[in-house]
TIDREN-435197 format. One record per residue: residue in one letter; x, y, z of N, C-alpha, C in turn. Coordinates in steps of 0.1 Angstrom, whole numbers, plus 5000, padded with zeros to 4 digits. Atoms other than C-alpha are relative to their C-alpha. Layout:
AXYZXYZXYZ ...
***
This chain:
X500849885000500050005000500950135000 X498749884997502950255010500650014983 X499050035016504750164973498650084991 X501250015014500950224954500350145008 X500049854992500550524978500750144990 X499249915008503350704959499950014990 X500149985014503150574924498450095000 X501249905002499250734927500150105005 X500349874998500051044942501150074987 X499050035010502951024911499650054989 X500849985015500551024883499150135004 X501149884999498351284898501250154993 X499349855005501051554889500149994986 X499949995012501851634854501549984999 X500450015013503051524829498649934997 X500650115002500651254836498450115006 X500849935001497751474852498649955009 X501050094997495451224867499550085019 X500549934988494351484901499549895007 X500550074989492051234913500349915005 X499050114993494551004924501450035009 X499649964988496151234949499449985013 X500350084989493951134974499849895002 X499850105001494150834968500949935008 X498450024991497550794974500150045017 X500049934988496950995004499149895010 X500550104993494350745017500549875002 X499650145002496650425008500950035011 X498850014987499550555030499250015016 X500749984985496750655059499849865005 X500850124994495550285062501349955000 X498850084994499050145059501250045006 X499349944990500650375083499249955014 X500949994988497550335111500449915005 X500250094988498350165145501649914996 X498650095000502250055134500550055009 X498749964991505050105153500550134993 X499349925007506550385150501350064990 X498850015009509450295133499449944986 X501350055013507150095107499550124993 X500449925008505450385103500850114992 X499249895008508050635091500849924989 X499350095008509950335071499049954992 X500950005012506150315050500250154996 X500549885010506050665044501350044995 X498749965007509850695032499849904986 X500550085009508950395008499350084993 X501049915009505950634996500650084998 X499049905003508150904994501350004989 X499450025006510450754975499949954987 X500850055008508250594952499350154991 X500449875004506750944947501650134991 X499549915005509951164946501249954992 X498850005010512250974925499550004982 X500449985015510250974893499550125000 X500349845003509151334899500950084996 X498649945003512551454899501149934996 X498550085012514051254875500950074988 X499249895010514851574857501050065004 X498549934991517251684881501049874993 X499350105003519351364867500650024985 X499649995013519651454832501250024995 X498549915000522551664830501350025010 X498849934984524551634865500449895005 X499750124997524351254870499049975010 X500950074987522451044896500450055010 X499849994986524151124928499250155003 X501049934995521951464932498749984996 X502050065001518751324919499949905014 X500350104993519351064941499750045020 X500149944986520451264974498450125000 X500849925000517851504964498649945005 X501350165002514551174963500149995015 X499750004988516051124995499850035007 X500349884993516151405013498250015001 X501449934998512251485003499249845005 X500550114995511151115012500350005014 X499650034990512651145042498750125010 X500949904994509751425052498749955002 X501250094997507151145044500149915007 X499450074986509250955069499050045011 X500849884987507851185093498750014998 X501350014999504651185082499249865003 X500250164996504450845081500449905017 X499549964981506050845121498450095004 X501249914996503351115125498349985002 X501750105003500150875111500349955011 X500050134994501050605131500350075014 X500349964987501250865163498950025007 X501549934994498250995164498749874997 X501150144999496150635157499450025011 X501150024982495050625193498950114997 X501049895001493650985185499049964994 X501249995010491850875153499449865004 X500850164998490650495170499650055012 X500649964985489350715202499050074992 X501149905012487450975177500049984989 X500450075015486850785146500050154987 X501149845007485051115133501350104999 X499049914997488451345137500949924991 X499050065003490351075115500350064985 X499849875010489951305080500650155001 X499649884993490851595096501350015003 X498350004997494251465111500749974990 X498850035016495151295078500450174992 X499349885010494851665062500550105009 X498949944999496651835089501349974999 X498450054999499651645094500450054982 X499950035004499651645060500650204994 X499649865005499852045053501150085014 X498249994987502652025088501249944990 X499350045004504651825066500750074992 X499549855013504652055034500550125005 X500149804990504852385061501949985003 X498650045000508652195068500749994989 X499150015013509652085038500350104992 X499649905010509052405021500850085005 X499549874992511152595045501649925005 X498950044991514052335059500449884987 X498749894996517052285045500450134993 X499449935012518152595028498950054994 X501449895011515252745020499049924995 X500750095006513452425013499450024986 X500350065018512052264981498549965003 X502050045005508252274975499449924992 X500750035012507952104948499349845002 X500550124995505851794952498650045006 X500949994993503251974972498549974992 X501050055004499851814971499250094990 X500649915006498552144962500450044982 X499749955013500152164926500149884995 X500950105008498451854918498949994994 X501050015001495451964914499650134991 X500049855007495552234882499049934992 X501250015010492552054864498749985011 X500950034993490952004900499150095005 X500749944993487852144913500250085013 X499249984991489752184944500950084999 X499249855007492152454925499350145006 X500549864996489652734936500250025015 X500250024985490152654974501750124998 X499049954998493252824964500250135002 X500349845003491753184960499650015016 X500749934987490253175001501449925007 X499450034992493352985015501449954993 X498450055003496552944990500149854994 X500150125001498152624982499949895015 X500950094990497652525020498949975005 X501750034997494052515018499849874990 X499950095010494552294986500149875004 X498850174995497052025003498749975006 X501150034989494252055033499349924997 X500750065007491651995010500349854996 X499750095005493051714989500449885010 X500150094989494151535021498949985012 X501250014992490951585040499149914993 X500950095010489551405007500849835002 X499350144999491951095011499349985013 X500550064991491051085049498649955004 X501350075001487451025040499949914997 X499750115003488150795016500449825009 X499450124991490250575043499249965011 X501150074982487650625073498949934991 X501550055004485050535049499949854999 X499750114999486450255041500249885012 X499550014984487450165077498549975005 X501749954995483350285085499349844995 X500550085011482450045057500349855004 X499550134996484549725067499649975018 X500550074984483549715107498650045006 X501149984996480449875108499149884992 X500550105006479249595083500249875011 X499550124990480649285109499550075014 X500949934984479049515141498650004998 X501349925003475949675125499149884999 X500950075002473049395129498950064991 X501149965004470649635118499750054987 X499749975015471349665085500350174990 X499849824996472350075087501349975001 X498149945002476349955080500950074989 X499549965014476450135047499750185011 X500449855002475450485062501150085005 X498849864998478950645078500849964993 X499150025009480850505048499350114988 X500549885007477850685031500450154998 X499849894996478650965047501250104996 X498649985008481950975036500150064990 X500249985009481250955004499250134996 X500949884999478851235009501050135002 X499149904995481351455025500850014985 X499449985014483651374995499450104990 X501049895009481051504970499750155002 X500449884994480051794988501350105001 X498949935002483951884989500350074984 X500049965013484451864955499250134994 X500849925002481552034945499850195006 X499349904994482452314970500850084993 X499149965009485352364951499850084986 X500949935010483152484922499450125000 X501349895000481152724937500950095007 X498949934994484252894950500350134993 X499849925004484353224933501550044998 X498849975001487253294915500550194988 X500149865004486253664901501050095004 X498849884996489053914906499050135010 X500749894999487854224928499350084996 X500349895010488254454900500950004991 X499550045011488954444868500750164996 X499549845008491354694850500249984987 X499749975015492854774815500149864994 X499850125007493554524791501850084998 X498549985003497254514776500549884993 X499450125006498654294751501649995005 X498850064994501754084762500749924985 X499850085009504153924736501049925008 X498950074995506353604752501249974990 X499250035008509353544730500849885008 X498950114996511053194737501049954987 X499050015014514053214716500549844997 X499250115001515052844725501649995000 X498549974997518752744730500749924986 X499050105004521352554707499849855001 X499950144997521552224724499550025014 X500450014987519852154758500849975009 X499550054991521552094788501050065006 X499849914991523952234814501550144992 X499449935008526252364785499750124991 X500849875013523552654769500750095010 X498749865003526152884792500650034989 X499149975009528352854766500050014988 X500549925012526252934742499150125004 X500749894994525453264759499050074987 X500249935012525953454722498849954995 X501350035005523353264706498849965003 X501449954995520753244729499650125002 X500449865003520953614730499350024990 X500549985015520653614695498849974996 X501550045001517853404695498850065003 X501549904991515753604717500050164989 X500049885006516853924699499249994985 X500250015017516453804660498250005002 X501350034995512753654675499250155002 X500749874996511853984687500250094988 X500449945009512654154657499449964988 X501250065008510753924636498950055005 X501649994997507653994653500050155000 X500149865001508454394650499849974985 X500649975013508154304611498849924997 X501650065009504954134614499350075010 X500649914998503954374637499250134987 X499849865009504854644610498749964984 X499950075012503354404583498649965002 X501249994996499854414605499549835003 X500950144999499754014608500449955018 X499850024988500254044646499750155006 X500249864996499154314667500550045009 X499049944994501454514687499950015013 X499950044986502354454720500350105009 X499449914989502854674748501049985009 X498850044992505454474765500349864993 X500050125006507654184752500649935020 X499550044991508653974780501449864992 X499350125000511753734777500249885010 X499650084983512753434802501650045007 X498750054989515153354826501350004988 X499150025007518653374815500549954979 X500249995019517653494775501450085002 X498649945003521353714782500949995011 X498950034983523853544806501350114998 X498949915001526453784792499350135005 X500749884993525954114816499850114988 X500149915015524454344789500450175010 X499849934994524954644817501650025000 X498449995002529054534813500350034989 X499450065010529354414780498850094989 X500449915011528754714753498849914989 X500050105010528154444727498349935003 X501650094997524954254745499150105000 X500749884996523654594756499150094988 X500549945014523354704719498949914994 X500650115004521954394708498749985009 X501350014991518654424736499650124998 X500449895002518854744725499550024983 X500650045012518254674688498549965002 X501250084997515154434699499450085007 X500649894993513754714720499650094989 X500149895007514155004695498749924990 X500450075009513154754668497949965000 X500950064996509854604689498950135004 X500549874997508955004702499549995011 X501150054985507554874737501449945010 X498650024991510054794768499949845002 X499650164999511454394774500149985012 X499750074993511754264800500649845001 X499350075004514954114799500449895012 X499450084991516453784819501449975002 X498549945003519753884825500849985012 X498950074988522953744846501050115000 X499349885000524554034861501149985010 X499050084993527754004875500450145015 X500349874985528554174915499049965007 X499449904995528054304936501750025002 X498650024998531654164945500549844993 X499250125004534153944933499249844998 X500550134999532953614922498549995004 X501150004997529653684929499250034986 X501049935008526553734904498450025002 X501250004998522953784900499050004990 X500950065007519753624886499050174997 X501049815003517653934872498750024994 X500749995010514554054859500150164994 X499149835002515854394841498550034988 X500749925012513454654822501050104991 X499049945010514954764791498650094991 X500649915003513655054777499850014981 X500049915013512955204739500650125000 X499249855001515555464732501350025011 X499349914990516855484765500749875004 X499150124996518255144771499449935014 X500350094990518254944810499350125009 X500549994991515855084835500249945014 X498950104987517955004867499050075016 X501350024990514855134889499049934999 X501450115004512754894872500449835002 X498750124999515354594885499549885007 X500150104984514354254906501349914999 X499650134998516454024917500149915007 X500450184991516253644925500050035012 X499850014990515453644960500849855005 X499550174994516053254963500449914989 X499350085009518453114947500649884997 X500050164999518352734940501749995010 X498850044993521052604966500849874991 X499050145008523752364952499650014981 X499949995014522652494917500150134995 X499649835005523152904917500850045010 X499049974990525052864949500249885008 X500150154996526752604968500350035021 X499749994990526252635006501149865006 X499050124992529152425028500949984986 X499349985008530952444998501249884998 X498650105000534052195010499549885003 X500750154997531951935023499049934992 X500350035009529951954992500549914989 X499050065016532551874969500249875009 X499950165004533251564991498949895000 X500950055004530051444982500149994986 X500349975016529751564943501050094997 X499349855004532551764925499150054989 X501249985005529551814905499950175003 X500049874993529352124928501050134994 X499349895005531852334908500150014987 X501149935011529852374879499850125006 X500449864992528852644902501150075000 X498449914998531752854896499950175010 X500349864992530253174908498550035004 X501250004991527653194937498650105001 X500749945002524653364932499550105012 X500749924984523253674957499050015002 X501049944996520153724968499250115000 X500849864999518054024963499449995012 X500949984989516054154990498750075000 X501749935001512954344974499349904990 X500650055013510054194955499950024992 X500349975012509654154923499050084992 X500849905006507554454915500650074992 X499449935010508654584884498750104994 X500849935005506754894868500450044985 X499750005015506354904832498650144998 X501049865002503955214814499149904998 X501050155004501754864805499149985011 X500950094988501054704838501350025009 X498450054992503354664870499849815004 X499350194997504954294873499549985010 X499150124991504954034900500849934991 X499050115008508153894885500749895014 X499050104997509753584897500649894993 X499350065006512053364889500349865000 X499950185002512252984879499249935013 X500450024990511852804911499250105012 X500949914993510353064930498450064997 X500950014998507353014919499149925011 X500650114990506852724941500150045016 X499549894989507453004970498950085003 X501149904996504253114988500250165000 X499349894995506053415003500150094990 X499049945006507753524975498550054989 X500949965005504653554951499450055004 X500449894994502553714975499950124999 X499849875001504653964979500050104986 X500649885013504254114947498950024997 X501249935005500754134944499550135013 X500049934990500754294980500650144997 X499449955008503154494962499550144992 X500849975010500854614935499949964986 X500050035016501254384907499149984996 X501250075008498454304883500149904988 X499650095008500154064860501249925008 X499050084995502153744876500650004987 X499150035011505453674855500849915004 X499250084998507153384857501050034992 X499050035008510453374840501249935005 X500250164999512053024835500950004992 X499350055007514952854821500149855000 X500350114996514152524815500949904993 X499050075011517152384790500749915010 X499950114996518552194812499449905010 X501150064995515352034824499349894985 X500650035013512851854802498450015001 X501349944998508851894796499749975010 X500350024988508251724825499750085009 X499849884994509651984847499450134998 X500549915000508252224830498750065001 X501450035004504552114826499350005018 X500550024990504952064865499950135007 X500049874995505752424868499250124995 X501649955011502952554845499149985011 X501150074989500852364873499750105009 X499649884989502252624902499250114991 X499949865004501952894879498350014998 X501749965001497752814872499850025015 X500549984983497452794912500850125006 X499549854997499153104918498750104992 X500949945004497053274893498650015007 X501349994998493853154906500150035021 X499649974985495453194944499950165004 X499449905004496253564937498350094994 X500749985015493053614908500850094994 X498949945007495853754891500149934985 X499650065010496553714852501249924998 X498549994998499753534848500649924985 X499650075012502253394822501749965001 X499250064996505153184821500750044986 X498749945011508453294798501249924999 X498850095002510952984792500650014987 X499550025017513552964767500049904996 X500350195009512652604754499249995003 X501250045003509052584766500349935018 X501349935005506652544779499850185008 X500649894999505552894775498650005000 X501350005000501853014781499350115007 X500549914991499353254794498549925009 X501250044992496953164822499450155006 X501049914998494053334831500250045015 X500350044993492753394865499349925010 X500850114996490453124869500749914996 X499150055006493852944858499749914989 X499950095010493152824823501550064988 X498849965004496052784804499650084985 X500349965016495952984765501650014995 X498649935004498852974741501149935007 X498450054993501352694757500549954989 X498950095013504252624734500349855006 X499250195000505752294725501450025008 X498750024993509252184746501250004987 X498849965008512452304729499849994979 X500149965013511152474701500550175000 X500149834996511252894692498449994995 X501049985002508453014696499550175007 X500649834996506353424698498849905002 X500950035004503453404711499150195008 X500449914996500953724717498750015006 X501650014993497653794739500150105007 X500449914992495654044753499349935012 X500150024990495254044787499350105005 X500849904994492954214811500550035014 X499549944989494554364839499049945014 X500850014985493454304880500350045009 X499749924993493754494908499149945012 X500850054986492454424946500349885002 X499950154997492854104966499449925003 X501050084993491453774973500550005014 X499750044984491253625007501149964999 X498750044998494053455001501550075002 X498649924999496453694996499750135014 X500349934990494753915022500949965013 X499850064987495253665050501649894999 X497950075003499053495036499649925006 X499450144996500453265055499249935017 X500850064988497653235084499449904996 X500450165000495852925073501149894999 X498550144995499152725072500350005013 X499649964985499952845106498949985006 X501050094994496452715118500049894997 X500750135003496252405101501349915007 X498850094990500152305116499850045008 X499950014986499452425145499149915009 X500650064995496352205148500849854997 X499250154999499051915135500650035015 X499850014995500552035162499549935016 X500950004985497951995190499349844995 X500550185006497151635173500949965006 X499350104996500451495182500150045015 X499949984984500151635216498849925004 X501150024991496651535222500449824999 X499850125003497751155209501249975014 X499249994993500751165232499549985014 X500550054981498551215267498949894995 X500450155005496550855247501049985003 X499450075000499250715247500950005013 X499250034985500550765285498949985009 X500850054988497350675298499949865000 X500350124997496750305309499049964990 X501150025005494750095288499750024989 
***
């Protein structure tokens, strides 16, 4: 059960897509975690975990070798350890109060994600229940409580499933009276009534503002993989030539003219701010396009050996707008910087790939264009409650992802599309994703996707968009429903704790 547990919460993510087999999974590890030992139980849910996180991040393997996919699988299995430790605590709770046993499966279960996303190093989100569910009904829970209302949700749906079943199997061998089908019913009932819930969840923006056409340019790279640095020049080029194609079919009326182009993540690893030569060349595609870019640009500094991940506005006429600047707040560990540095290498000399450590910004991603103002962020940081937030708090009315996904493959990128519809509909924010190889796309705010390219192709693509302003609950109230729903994991494993020291 622990083994199936994973493969079906596995398939529920994309590429594969299958939502309704996150709780599933979630109900398989509840019934074969319940009433073990508690060494049993954390040694099923690392099984689940590992069954789950090594085929999810099997893209991390592509380009770097096994030993960080592997320590990586590891690591995040090791948190369903703990959950699986954490089931098999609180049993007494859920075989004393039957009725409370849905409830504990989806807190523990949004305690678990509240760690992982935060420990080590800034933690790694990716996996969370909540960005399984981008075709689910369950998606709109995201607009009154984030993606911790989501996980909630989706695990409050498994723990029905498993009491029901549980309801179902002993109340039939008890019940003489032939009334053993009705709190398995009930279950089922609740289920439905969840789902459906999920539907009726308003996902209307406040208030609507301007419209604004966006054009994405994904210039694509050369050759995939961790060597498109060293083809800095021609993915510049790419992105540039791209952009000035679509200024002659702008000109040429068979596309209609954009008010902003956006590029991705690392479209100019050569600092165009240093290097005359790049600076002209974004500045060609700017003049050329007549509307400002928003460029993804690797800027070198503050000091020695240091650089930084960027989202830069580049102007028409005037060139880089350096008050219009974000940069990466969080920057992948062990792959834009290598903390422990000496004890890394004697793990992986893998690690000095990383030649020069990336810094940290410290403001949000609010960039202001004459268009719209951004929420920009960058690659992984989408999967970053905090971090997205903060820019609509901000004042942005367009989410921007921008993404370098070349040395990844669709997989990865299809799972990050996922994030980016549940942000939108988290937010009711427009948003749109900017990779150089794909997938590119624009989501709405009722997150439907429009306009996703194919994986490592070039591709423009253009859309008007309708601007949004004001916030949902979600973004109102941040990070307080996670901070209730662990804290009632919390008061679970305490309340199980005084069971388990009384007699009997």
């Amino acid at each position: 059960m622990a083994v199936a547990a994973g493969l079906a919460l596995l398939v529920a993510f994309p590429p594969y897509g299958w939502w309704p087999l996150a709780p599933v999974g979630v109900a398989l590890l509840a019934a074969a975690t319940h009433r073990r030992r508690l060494r049993a139980g954390a040694g099923l849910g690392f099984l689940t975990g590992v069954a789950l996180f090594a085929p999810l991040l099997a893209w991390t393997n592509l380009h770097t070798g096994y030993l960080p996919w592997v320590l990586l699988s590891l690591l995040q299995a090791g948190y369903l350890a703990l959950l699986g430790l954490a089931t098999a605590w609180v049993s007494p709770l859920a075989d004393r109060i039957p009725a409370v046993w849905p409830a504990l499966t989806g807190v523990l279960w949004v305690g678990q994600e509240a760690l992982r996303d935060r420990t080590p190093f800034g933690g790694f989100p990716w996996g969370r229940l909540a960005f399984s569910q981008d075709g689910s009904p369950l998606l709109r829970l995201a607009a009154l409580g984030g993606a911790p209302l989501v996980t909630f949700a989706v695990a409050l749906t498994g723990g029905l499933l498993v009491a029901g079943v549980w309801w179902l199997t002993r109340t039939r061998r008890d019940a003489p009276d032939g009334r053993w089908w009705a709190p398995a019913a009930g279950c089922a009932a609740a289920v439905v009534l969840l789902l459906a819930g999920g539907l009726l969840v308003p996902v209307a923006t406040p208030r609507a503002g301007d419209a604004v056409t966006v054009a994405i340019v994904q210039g694509n790279v050369p050759r995939l993989g961790l060597d498109f640095n060293a083809q800095r020049q021609a993915v510049l080029d790419n992105h540039v030539n791209a952009t000035i194609e679509l200024a002659g079919e702008v000109a040429a009326g068979t596309q209609p003219r954009p008010d902003l182009v956006v590029w991705p993540e690392n479209s100019s690893d050569i600092d165009p701010l240093r290097n005359p030569a790049a600076g002209a060349r974004i500045s060609a595609a700017t003049d050329a396009i007549g509307v400002p870019i928003l460029v993804g640009a690797v800027l070198v500094g503050p000091e020695q050996g240091q650089v930084r991940n960027a989202g830069l506005l580049w102007r028409p006429g005037s060139g880089p707008d350096l008050k219009q600047l974000y940069i990466k707040r969080h920057p992948v560990p062990f792959a834009e910087y290598v903390p422990l540095r000496n004890i890394a290498r004697m793990v992986s000399k893998q690690v000095d790939r990383v030649r020069s450590d990336f810094v940290a910004g410290t403001e949000p991603g609010v960039v202001r264009t004459p268009a719209a103002v951004l929420g920009d962020v960058i690659c992984f940081e989408v999967a970053y409650d905090g971090l997205v937030r903060d820019t609509v708090v901000g004042g942005a009315q367009l989410l921007v992802v921008q993404t370098n996904n070349a040395t990844f493959d669709v997989a990865e990128a299809r799972q990050q599309l996922a994030m980016v519809r549940l942000r939108a509909v988290e937010h009711g924010r427009p948003a749109l994703m900017a990779s150089t190889v794909g997938v590119s796309g624009f989501v709405t705010p009722d997150g439907r996707v429009s306009d996703a390219t194919g994986f490592n192709t070039r591709a423009v693509v253009v859309r008007q968009l309708r601007l949004t302003e004001g916030q949902t609950l979600a973004t109102r109230v941040g990070v307080l429903p996670e901070v209730l729903l662990a804290g009632l994991a919390v008061v679970a494993l305490a309340g199980a704790a005084v069971l388990r020291r009384r007699p009997g």
